[in-house]
TIBA-628711 format. One record per residue (C-alpha): y, x, z; residue number from 1. Coordinates in Angstrom, 3 decimals. Each point is the difference from the previous one (the first is absolute). Layout:
<sites>
SITE          y          x          z   seq
SITE          Y          X          Z   NUM
...
</sites>
This chain:
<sites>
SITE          y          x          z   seq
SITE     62.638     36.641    -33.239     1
SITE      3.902     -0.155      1.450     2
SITE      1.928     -2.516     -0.969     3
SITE      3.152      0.187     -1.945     4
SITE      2.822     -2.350      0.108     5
SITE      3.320      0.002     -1.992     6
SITE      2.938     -0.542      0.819     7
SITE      2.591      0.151     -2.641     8
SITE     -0.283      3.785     -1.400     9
SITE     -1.409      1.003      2.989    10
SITE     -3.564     -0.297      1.132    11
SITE     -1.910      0.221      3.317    12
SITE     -3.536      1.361      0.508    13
SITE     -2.286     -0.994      3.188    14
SITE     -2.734      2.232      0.234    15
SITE     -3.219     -0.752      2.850    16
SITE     -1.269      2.297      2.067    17
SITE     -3.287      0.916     -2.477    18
SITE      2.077      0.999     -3.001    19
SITE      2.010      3.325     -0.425    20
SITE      3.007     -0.401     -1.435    21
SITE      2.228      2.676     -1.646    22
SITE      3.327     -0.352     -1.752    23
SITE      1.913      2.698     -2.470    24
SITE      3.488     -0.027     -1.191    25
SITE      0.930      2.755     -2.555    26
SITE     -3.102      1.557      1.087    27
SITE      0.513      0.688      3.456    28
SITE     -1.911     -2.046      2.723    29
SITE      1.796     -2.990      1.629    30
SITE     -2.251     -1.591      2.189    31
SITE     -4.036      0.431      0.126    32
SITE     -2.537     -1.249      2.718    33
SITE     -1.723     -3.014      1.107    34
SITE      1.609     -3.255      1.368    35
SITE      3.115      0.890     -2.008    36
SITE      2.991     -2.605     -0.912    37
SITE      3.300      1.139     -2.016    38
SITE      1.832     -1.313     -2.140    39
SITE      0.439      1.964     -4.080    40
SITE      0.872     -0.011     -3.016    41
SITE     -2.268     -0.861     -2.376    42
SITE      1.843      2.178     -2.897    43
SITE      0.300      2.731      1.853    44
SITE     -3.107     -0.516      2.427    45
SITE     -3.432      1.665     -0.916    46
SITE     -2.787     -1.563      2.262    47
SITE     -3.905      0.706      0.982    48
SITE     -1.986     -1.796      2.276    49
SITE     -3.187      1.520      1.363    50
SITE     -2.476     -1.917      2.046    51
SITE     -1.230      1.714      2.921    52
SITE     -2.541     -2.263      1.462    53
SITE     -3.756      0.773     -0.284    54
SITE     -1.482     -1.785     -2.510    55
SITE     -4.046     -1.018     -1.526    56
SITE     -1.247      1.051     -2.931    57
SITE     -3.157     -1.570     -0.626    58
SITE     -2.616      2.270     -2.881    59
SITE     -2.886     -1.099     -1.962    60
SITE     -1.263      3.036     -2.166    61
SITE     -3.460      0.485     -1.508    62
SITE     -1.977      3.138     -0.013    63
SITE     -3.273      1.070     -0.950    64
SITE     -2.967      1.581      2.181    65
SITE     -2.338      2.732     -0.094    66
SITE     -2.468     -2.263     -1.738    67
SITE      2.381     -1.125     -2.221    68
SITE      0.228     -3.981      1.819    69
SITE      3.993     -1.349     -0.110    70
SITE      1.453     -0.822      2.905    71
SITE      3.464     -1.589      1.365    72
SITE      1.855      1.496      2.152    73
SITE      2.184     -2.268      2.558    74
SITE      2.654      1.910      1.894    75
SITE      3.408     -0.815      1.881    76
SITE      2.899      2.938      0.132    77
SITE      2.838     -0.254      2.722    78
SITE      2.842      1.852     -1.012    79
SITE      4.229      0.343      0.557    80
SITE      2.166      0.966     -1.278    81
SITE      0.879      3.391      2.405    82
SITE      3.177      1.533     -1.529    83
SITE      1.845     -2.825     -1.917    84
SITE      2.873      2.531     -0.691    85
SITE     -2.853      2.321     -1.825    86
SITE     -1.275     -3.164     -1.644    87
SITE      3.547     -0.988     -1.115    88
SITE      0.237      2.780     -1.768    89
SITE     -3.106      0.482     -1.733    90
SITE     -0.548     -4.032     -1.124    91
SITE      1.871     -2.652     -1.179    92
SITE      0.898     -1.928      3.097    93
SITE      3.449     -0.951     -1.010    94
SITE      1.005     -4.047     -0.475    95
SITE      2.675     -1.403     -1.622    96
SITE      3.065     -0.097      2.061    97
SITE      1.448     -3.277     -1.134    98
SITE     -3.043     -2.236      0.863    99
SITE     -2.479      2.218      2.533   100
SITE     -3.105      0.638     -2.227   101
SITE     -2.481      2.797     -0.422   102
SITE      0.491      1.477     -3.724   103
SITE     -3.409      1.601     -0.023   104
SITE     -3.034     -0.621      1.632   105
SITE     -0.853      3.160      2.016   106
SITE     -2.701     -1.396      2.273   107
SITE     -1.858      0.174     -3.131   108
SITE      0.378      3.391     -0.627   109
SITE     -1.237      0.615      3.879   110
SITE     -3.140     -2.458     -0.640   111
SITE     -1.166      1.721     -3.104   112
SITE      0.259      3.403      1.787   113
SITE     -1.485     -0.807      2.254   114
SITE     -3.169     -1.714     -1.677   115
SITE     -0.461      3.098     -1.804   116
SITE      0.035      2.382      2.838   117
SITE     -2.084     -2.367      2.549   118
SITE     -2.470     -0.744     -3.208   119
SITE     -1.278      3.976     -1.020   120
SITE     -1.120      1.063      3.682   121
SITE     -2.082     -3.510      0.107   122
SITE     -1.096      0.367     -3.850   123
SITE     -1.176      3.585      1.262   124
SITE     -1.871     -0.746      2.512   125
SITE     -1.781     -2.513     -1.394   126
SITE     -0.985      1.825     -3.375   127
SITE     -2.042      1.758      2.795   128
SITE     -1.737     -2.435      1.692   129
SITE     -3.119     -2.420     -1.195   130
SITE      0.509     -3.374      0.199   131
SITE     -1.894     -1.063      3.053   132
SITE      2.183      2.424      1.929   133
SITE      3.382     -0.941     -1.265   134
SITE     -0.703     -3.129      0.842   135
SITE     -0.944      0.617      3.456   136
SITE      1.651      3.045      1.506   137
SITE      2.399      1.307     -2.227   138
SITE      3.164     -2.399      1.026   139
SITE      0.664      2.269      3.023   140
SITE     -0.165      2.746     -2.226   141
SITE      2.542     -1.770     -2.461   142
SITE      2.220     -0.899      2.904   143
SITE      0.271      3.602      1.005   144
SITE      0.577      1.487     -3.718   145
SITE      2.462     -2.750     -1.000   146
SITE      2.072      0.612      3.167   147
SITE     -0.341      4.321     -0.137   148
SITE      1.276     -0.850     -3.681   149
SITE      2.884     -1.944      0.128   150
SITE      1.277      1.923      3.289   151
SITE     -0.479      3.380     -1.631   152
SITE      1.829     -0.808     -3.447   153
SITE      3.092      1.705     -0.641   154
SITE      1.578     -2.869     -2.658   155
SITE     -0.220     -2.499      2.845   156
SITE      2.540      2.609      2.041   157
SITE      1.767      0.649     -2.990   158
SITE      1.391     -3.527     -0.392   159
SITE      0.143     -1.083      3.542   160
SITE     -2.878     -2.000      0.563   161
SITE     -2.814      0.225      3.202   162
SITE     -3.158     -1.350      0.181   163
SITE     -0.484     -2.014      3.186   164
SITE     -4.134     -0.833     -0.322   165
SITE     -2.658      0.058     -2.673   166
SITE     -2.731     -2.804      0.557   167
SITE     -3.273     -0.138     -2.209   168
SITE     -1.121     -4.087      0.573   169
SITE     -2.839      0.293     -2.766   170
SITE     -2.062      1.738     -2.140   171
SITE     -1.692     -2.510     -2.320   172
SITE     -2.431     -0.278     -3.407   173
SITE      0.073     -2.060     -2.538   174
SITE     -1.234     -3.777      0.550   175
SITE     -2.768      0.792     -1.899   176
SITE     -0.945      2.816      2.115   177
SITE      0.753     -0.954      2.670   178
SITE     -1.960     -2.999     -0.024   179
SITE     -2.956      1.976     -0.947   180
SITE      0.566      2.352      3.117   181
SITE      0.569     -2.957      1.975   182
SITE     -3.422     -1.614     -0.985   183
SITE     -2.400      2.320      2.648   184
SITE      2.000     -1.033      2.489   185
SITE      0.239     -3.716     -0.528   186
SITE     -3.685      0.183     -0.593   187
SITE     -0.555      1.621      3.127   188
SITE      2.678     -2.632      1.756   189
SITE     -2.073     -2.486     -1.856   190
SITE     -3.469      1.361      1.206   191
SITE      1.635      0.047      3.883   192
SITE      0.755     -3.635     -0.727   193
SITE     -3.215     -1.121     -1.426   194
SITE     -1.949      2.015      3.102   195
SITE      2.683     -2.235      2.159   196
SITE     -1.251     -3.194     -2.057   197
SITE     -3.197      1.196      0.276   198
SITE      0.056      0.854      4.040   199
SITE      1.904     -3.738      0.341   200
SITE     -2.440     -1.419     -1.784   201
SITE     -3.051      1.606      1.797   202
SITE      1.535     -0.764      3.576   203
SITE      0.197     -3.731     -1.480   204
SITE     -3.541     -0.164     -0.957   205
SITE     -0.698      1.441      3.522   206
SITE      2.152     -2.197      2.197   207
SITE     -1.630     -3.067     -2.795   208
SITE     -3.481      1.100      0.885   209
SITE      0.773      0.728      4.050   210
SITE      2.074     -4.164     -0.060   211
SITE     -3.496     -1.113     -2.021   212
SITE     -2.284      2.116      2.602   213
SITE      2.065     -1.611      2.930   214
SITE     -0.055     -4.050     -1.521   215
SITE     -4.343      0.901     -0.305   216
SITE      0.198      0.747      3.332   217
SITE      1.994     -2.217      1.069   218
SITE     -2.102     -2.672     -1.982   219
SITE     -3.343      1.427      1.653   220
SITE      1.461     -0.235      3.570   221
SITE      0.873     -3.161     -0.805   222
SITE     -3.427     -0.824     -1.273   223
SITE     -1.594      1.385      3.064   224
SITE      2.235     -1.875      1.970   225
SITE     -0.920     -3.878     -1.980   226
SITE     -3.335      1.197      0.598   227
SITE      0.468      0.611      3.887   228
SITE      1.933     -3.205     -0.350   229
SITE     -2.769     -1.884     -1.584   230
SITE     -2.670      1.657      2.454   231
SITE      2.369     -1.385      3.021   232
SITE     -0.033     -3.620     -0.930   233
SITE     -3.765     -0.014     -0.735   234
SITE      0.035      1.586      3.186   235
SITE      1.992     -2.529      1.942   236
SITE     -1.667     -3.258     -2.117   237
SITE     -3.405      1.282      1.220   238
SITE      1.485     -0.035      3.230   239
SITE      1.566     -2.835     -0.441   240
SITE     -3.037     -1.935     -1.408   241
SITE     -2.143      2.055      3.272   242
SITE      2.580     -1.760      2.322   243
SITE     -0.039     -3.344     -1.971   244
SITE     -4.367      0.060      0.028   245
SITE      0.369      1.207      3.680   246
SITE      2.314     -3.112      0.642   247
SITE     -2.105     -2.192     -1.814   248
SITE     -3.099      0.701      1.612   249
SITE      1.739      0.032      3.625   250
SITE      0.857     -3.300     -1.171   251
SITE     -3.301     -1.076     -1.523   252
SITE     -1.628      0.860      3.541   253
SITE      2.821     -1.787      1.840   254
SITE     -0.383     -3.210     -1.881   255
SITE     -4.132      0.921      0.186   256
SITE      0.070      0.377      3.688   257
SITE      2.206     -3.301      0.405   258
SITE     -2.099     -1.791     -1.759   259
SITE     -3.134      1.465      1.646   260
SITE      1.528     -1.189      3.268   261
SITE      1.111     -2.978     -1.380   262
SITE     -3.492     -0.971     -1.326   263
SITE     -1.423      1.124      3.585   264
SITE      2.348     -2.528      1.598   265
SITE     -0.802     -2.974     -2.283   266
SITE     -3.618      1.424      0.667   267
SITE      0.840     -0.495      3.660   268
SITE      1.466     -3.317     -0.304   269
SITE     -2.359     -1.541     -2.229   270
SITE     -2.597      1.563      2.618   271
SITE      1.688     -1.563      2.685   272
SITE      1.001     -3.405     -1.895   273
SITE     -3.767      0.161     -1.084   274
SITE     -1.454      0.237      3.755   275
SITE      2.627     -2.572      1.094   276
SITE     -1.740     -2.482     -2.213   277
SITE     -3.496      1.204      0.555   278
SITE      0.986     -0.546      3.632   279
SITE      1.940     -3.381     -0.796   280
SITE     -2.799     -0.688     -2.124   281
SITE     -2.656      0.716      2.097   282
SITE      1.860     -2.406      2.759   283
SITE      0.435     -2.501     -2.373   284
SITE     -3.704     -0.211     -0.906   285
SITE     -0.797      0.410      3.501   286
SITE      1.747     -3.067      0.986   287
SITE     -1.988     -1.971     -3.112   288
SITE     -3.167      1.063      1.204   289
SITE      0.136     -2.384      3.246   290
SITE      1.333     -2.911     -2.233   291
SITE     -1.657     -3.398     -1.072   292
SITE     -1.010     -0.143     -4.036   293
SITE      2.167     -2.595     -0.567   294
SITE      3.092      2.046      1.376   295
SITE     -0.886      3.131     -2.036   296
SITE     -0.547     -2.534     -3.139   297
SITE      3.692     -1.214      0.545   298
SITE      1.342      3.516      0.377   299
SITE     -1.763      0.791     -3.208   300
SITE      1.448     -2.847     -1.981   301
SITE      3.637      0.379      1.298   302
SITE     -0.480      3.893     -0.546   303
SITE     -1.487     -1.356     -3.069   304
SITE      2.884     -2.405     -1.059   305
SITE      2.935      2.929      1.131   306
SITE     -1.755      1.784     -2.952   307
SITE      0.067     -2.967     -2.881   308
SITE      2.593     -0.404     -2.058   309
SITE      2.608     -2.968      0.203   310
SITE     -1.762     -3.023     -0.581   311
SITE      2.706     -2.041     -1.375   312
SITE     -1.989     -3.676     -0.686   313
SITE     -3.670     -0.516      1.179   314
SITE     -2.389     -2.378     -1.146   315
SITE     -2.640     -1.582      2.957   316
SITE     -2.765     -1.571     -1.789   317
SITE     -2.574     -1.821      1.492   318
SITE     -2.680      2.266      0.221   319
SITE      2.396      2.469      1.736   320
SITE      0.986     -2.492      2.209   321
SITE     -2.845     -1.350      0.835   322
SITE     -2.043      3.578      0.982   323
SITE      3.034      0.813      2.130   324
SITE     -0.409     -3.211      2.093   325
SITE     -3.242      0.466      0.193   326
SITE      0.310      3.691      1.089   327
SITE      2.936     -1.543      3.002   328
SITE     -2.410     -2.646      0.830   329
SITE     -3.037      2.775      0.551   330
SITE      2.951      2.483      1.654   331
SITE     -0.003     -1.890      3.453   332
SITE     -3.669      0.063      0.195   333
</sites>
């Protein structure tokens, strides 16, 4: 939209480079085009403004299939406005000199049109085609017939306007219907999911059972290997009981044969000690043999008396005395 300033009587318009401009005094043209700025009068001034940029028009129509199933359709319509002098003259695009605004609302005019004309080639078609295929391969088919439509209509020329591009986004059913159409394929999503669940699971109970099979063998390895264990130290206490026997009886013989030659020594000495006094013996009694009785009986009582106890008092009576005079006085004779 251009703005309009004022200036006493006088007022100034500032169009932009997307909006036509045109500007009639007694009516004859003044000034038209875009990016326009003049100054008027607004008693004597009549103005239209055309925009000339290219502009969406978003459509949701429904329409009905072969096998009678509703369905939306979602479409987008680029269009311009080609010949804003054409337009100018065939819809309202003045606005009100004084302040700069549209009178009418011509867009409106171009939206409706084109609804209509971009909504019978796509009704069409569809009246034609079952449900299952609308849904699936018909929007190229829409595309093409919306577009061959609104290019080939002769109102669009007539007031100006061009159609840029057609687009068909969607073809849809009704919630209802479309959840229902939906439903084999989320069951078959689902069924790919559960076989997924189902394949985890199974690889789970596999790598489960191949961890339990590898802890049993691990377990019976290490079984095998207590038991070699075990074996080894009966093993090496049998040997070590073989060596401690085998020590002991080395031993045992040692201290045997020691005392074997031991005893044979004392054997010898006592032997030796024992002829020594057979010999010292046998001297001894030789030199008795050549000796007086008397001597001998002195021998035998001092031999005798080293061989009594201690006598600590002794008693002489008489009769003792008296035989042992009598045995001195016979001694000389």
């Amino acid at each position: 939209m251009a703005d309009v300033t004022k200036l006493l009587f006088l007022r100034h318009l500032r169009g932009t480079p997307t909006v036509w401009v045109r500007c009639q005094k007694r009516g004859r043209t003044a000034r038209e085009g875009t990016s326009q700025s003049f100054w008027y009068r607004p008693l004597a001034a009549v103005l239209s403004e055309v925009p000339v940029d290219d502009r969406e028009l978003p459509l949701m129509f429904h329409a009905r299939t072969a096998d009678f199933a509703d369905v939306t359709v979602q479409a987008t319509v680029t269009y311009r406005i080609a010949d804003p002098a054409l337009a100018a003259t065939r819809l309202d695009f003045s606005v009100d000199p004084y302040k700069g605004q549209a009178r009418a609302r011509p867009l409106d005019q171009v939206a409706t049109l084109l609804t209509e004309l971009a909504q019978q080639p796509a009704i069409d078609l569809l009246a034609r085609l079952p449900l299952a295929e609308a849904l699936t391969s018909a929007v190229p088919q829409l595309r093409e017939d919306v577009a061959a439509a609104l290019a080939e209509d002769a109102r669009l020329a007539d007031i100006g306007v061009a159609v840029v591009s057609a687009r068909v986004v969607a073809v849809r059913p009704e919630p209802e219907l479309e959840r229902s159409l939906q439903t084999p394929t989320r069951e078959a999503v689902q069924q790919d999911a559960d076989k997924a669940t189902y394949s985890r699971r199974a690889q789970a109970v596999e790598q489960e059972r191949a961890i339990a099979e590898n802890e049993l063998q691990n377990k019976i390895e290490l079984a095998r290997r207590e038991q070699q264990l075990v074996e080894q130290r009966g093993a090496n206490a049998q040997r070590q009981a073989e060596l401690t026997a085998a020590a002991s009886l080395a031993a045992a013989q040692g201290e045997a044969e020691r005392e074997r030659t031991l005893a044979a020594a004392q054997a010898d000495k006592v032997r030796a000690v024992g002829a020594a006094e057979a010999e010292s013996e046998a001297a001894r009694l030789a030199a008795y043999r050549d000796l007086p009785p008397s001597v001998l009986q002195a021998l035998a009582l001092r031999e005798l008396a080293g061989q009594l106890p201690e006598i600590g008092q002794i008693t002489i009576t008489p009769d003792l005395l008296t035989g042992t005079l009598s045995r001195l006085a016979e001694g000389p004779r």
